[in-house]
Legacy VTK file of the C-alpha trace (Angstrom):
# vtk DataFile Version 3.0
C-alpha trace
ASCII
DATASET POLYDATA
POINTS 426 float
-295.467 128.167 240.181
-294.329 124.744 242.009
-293.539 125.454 245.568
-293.312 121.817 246.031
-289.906 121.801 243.883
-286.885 122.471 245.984
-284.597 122.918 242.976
-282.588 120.401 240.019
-279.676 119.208 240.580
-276.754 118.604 238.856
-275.690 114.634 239.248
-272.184 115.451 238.097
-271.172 118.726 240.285
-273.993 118.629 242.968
-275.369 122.133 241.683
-278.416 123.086 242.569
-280.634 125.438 240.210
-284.123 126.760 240.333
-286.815 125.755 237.742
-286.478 128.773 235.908
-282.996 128.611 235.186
-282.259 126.031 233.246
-284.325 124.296 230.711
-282.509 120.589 230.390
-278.666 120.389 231.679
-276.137 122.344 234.037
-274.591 124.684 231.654
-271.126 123.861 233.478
-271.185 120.146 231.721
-272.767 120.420 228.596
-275.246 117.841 227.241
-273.632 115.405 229.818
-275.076 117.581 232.772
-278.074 115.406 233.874
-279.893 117.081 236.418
-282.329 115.929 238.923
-285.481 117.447 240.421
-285.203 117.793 243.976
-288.564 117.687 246.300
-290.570 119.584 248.817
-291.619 116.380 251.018
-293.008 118.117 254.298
-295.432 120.208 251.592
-295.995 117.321 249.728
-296.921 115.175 252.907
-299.299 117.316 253.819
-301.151 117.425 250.773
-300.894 113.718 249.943
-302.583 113.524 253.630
-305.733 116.233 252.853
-305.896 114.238 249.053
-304.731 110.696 249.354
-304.236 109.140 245.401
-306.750 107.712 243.749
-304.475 106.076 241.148
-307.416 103.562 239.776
-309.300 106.467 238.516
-306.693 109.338 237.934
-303.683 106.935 236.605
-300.449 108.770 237.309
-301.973 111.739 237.436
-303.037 110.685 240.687
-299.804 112.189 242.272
-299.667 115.099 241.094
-298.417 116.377 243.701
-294.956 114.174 243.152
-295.393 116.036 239.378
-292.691 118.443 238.618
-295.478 120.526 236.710
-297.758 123.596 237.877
-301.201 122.758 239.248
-302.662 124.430 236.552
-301.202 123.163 233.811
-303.924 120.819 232.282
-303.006 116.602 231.886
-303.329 115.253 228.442
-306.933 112.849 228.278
-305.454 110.037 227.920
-305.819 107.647 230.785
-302.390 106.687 231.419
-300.941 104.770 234.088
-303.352 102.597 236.626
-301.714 99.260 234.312
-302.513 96.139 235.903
-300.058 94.537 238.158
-300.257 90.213 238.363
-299.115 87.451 240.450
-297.870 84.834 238.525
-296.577 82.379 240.576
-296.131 79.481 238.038
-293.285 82.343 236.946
-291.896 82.439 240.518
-291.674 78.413 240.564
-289.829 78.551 237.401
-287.348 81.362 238.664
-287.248 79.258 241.725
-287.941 82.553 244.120
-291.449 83.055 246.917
-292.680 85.397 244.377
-293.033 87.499 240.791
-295.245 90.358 240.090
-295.532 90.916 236.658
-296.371 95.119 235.909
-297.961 95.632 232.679
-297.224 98.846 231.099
-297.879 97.181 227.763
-301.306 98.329 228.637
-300.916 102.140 228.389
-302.482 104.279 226.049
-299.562 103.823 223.249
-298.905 100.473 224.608
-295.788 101.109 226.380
-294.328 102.736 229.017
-293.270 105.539 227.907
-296.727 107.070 227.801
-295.556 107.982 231.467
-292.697 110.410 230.100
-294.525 111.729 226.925
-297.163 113.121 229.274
-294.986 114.809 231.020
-293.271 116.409 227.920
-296.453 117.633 226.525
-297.140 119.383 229.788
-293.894 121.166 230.129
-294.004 121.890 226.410
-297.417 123.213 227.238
-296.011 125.675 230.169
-293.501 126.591 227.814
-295.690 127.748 225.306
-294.032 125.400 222.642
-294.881 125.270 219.283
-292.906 121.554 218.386
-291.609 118.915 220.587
-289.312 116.882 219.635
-287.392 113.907 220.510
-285.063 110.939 219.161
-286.375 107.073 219.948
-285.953 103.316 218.814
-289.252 103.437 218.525
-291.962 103.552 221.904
-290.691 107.230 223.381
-291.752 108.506 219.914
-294.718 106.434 219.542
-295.528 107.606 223.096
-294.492 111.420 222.365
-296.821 111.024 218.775
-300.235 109.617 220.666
-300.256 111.941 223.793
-299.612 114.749 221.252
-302.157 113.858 218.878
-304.719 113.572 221.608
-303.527 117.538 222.927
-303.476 118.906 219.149
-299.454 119.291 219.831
-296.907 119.263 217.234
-294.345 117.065 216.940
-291.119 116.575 214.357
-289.430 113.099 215.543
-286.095 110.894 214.391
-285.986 107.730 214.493
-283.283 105.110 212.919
-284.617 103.683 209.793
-284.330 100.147 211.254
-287.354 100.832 213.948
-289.674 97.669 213.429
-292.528 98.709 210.949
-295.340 98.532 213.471
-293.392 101.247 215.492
-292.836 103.338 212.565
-296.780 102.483 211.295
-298.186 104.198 214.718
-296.058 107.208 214.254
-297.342 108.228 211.098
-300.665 107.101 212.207
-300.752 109.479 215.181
-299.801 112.303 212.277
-296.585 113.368 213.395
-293.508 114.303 211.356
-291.413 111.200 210.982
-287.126 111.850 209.852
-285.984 108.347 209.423
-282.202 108.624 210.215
-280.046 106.905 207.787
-278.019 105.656 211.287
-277.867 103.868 215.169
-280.231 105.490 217.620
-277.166 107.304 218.893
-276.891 109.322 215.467
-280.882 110.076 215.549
-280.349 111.540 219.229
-277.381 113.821 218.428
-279.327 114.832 215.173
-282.419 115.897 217.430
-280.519 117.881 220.102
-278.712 119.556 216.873
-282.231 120.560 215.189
-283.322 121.572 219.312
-280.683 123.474 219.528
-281.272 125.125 215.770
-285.033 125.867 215.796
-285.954 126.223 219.629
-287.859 122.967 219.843
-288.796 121.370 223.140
-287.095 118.414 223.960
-288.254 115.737 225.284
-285.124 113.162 225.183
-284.126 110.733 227.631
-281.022 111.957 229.722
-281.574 115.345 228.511
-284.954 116.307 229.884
-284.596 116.108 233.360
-288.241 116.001 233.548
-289.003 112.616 231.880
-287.417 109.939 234.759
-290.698 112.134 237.342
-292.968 110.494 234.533
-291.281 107.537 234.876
-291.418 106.900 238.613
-295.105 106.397 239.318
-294.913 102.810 238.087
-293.600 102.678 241.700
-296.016 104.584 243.268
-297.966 102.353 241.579
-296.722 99.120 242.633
-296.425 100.469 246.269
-300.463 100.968 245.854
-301.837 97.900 243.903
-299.816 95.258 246.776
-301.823 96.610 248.718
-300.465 99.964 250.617
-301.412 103.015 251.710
-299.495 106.413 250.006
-300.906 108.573 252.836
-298.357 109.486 254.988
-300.206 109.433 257.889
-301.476 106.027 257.868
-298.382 103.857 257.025
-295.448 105.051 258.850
-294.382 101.646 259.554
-291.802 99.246 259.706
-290.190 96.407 257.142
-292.885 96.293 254.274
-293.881 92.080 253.763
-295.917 92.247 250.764
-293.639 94.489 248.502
-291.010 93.236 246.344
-287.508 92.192 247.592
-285.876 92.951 244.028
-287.684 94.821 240.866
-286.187 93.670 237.557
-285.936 96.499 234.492
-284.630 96.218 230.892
-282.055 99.119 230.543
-281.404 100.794 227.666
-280.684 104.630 228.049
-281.160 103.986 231.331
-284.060 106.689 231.896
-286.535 103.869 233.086
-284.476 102.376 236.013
-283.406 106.120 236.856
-287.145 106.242 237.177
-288.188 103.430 239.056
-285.763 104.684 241.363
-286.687 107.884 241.937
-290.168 106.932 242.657
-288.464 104.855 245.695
-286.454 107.683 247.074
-289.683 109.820 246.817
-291.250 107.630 248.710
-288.927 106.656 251.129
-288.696 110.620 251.538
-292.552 110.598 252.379
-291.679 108.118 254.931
-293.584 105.062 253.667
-290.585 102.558 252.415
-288.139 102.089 255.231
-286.300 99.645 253.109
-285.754 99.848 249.114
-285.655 96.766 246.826
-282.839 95.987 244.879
-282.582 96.804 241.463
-281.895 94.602 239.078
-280.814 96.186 235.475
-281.264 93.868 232.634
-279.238 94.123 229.673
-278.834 92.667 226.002
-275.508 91.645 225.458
-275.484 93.570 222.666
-275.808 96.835 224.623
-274.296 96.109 227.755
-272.536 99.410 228.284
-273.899 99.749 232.077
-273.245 96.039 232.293
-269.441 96.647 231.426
-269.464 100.028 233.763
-271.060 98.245 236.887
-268.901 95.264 236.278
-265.258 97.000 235.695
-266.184 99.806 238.273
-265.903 102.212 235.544
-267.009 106.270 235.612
-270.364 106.669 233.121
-269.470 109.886 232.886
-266.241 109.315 231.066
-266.791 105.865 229.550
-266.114 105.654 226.044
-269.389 104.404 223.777
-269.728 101.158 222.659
-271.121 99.881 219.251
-274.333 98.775 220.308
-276.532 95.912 218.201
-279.413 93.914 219.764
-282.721 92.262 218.440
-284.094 94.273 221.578
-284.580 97.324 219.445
-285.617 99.600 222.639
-282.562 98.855 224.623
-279.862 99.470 222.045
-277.896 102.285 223.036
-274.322 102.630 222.579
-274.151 105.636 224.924
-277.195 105.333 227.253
-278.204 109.124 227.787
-279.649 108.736 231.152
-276.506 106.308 232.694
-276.039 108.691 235.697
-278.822 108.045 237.307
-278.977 104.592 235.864
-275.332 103.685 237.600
-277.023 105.461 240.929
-280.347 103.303 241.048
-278.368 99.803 240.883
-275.793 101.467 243.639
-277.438 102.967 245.776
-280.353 99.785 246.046
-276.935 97.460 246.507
-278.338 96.027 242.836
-277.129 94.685 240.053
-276.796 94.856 236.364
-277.518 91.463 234.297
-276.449 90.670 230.842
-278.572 88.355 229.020
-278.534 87.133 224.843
-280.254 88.029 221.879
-281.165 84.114 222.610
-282.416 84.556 225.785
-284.146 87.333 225.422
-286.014 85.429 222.565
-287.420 83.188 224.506
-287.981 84.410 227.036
-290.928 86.027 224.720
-293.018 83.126 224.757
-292.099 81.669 228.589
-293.494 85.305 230.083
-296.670 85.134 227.910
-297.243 81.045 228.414
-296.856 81.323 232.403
-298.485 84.385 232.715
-300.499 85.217 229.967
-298.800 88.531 229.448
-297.132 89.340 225.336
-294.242 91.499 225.541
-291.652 92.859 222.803
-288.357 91.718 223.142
-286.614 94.858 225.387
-289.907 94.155 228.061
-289.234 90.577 228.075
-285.394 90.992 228.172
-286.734 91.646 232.645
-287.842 87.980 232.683
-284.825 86.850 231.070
-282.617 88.357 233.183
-284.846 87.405 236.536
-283.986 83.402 234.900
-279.961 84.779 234.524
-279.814 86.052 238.240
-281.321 82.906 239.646
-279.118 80.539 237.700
-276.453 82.850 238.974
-277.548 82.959 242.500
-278.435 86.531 242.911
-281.867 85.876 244.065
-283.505 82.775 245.814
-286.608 81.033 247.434
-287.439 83.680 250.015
-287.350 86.740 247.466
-290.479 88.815 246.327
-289.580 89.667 243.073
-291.326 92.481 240.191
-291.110 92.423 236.602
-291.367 95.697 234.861
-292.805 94.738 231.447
-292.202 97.804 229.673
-293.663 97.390 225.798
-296.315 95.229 224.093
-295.149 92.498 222.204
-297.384 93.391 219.159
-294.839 96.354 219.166
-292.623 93.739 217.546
-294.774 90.362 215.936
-291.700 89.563 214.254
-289.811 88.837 216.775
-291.858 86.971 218.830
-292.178 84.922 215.466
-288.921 84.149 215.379
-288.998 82.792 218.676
-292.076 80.319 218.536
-293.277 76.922 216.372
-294.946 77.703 213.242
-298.925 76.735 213.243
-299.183 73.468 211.231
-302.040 74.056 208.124
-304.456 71.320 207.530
-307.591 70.281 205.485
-310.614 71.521 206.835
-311.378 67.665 208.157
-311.607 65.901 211.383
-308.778 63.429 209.985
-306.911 66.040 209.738
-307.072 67.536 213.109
-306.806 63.768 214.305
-303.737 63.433 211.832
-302.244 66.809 213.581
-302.845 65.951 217.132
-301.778 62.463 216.673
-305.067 61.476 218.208
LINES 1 427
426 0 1 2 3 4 5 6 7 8 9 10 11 12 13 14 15 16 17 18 19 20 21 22 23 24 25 26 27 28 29 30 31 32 33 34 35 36 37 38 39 40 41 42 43 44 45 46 47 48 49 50 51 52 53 54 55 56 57 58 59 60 61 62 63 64 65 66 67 68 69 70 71 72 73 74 75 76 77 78 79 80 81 82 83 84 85 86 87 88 89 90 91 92 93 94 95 96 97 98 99 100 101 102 103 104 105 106 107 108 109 110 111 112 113 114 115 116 117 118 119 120 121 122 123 124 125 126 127 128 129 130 131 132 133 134 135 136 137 138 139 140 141 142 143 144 145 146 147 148 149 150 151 152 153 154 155 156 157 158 159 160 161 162 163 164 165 166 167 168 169 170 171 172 173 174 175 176 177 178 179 180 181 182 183 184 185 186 187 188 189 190 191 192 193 194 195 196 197 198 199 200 201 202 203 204 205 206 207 208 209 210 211 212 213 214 215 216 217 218 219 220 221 222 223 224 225 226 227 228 229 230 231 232 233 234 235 236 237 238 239 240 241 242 243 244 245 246 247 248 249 250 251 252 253 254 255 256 257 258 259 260 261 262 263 264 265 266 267 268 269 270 271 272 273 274 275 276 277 278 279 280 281 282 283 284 285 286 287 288 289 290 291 292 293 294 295 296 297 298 299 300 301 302 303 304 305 306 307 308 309 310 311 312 313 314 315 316 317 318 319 320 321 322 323 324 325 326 327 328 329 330 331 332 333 334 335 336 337 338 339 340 341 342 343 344 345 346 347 348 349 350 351 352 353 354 355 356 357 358 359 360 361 362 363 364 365 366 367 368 369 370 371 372 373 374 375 376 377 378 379 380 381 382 383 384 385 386 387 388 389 390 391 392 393 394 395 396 397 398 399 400 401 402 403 404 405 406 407 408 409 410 411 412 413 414 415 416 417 418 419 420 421 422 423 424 425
């Protein structure tokens, strides 16, 4: 049982429904019928009092109690979550703001962040008694789904597009699980997967459509609120305007689950009482896949905009339909945030600037947050007294080809000292 879950919500008709009614959407709206888990936050108070977190040794696991799984239900071994957070302030001066944080989720167990749903899926799929999970991805919610499954013994049967960069591809069939390479956008692999769900009476774990995966998602902000240095009991900081935490959080947005996620870890904890003021959110797109972009910008309703045709070198942020744009559309409104749209260009470099000034490699779609942190300053959105995190959501050896494309070339030489000299012009 989870006492601590009030009930899921439906973010198109306001519904609410108990745990064990629904497995993934209000039945009133279809696939479309996002729902969100509502909280307990007087019962979870009072436990997070008797057992404060101890993220540095538990990872996200470390509030559980914030879980929307059963206390009995065991967590994959994988050490996920507990990624290191940096100050990087030669970042900041370039950005021209007081301050950048950079979060490295590169440094989970799959190298992305997506670990933080996958773990998540394999625990309700666990509850559930499931024999296959499935899911569609570009490439790191698969890769993600593949490693925490391997490490439980869980099946999995996953689609990706056939254009998912090699390494991607390479970890999936590493990990062992059944890889369908869709002849097709990520859009065609995710309708394909909810078809064969539907079919078979696989648990899925897709983005938008599990209402379960943004929960995974949000402790990188409990997180963040930890490693800067405060306290997640909610006796001891019941406090006032919060210095040392960031004025604005920057997150590339794709399907929108992420930045869903990020936010509900805010309202969770502004529900606990610890955050009497949230940062705005800043939603970085390609502008290759700027539906959200276009939606925030033209005041348009997500829930009946149109799909676009998505194509962006930032493989795991294409999405012509983002899945998960409800509550992506609700985190940049109700933080007074904004979506950014940055290039293919940008994005590019801003592969190399984030690892030069803060030694930190990210694939394209994780540095498309820096990118759009340079766009809002040159467009005045933020300024020299903001505190300012960067979600870096995927490894850039996800993607060496990219950040190939982006850099010099190594110059060869003989194996002399005249050469080197020759080289350096020394």
């Amino acid at each position: 049982m989870m006492h601590h879950i009030l009930g899921l919500r439906c973010l198109i008709c306001g519904k609410l429904y108990q745990p064990d009614e629904v497995t993934y959407v209000c039945p009133d709206h279809g696939d479309d019928g996002t729902l969100d888990v509502e909280y307990d936050y007087a019962q979870i108070r009072s436990q997070l009092a008797a057992n404060p977190p101890d993220w540095a040794r538990q990872g996200m696991f470390a509030y559980r109690p914030l879980l929307p799984v059963a206390e009995t239900t065991a967590a994959p071994p994988l050490h996920i979550g507990a990624t290191p957070v940096y100050d990087a302030p030669r970042l900041a001066a370039t950005a021209g703001v007081a301050q950048v944080w950079v979060k490295d989720d590169g440094r989970n167990p799959t190298a992305s962040f997506k670990d933080r749903a996958s773990a998540i899926a394999v625990m309700k799929a666990a509850e559930r008694g499931a024999e296959i999970i499935t899911t569609a991805s570009t490439g790191n919610a698969a890769a993600a789904l593949a490693g925490i499954a391997a490490a439980t013994g869980q099946k999995t049967v996953i689609f990706v597009p056939a254009s998912a960069p090699q390494a991607k591809i390479a970890q999936l069939l590493t990990y062992g699980a059944t890889v369908l390479l869709v002849e097709g956008s990520y859009d065609d692999a995710f309708e394909l997967c909810l078809k064969a769900t539907h079919a078979f009476g696989w648990y899925c774990r897709n983005t938008g459509y599990n209402p379960y995966m943004s929960e995974g998602k949000k402790t990188v902000t409990f997180e963040l609120y930890q490693q800067l240095g405060l306290e997640m009991s909610p006796i001891s900081n019941l406090q006032s305007p919060i210095s040392n935490f960031p004025t604005h959080i920057f997150v590339s947005v794709g399907d929108g689950c992420i930045i869903g996620g990020v936010y509900k870890g805010l309202r969770d904890l502004v529900g606990l009482g610890l955050l009497p003021q949230m940062p705005k959110l800043m939603g970085v797109q390609a502008a290759g896949s700027s539906y959200l972009y276009e939606a925030w910008r033209n005041d348009e309703d997500v829930v009946t905009k149109a799909p676009i045709a998505a194509n962006t070198r930032a493989d795991s942020i294409s999405a012509g339909l983002p899945r998960d744009r409800i509550k992506a559309m609700r985190a940049i409104r109700e933080t007074d945030g904004a979506f950014v749209q940055v290039s293919d260009a940008a994005i590019l470099a801003a592969i190399p600037k984030l690892a030069q000034h803060s030694g930190v490699f990210a694939e394209p779609a994780a540095a498309a947050a820096y990118a759009g942190l340079l766009q809002a300053a040159a467009d005045g959105q933020v300024g020299p007294s903001d505190r300012v995190a960067l979600l870096i959501t995927g490894s850039g050896l996800k993607d060496v080809a990219a950040a190939i494309t982006a850099v010099s070339q190594a110059t060869t030489i003989k194996p002399t000292l005249a050469a080197v000299e020759q080289a350096l012009n020394l």
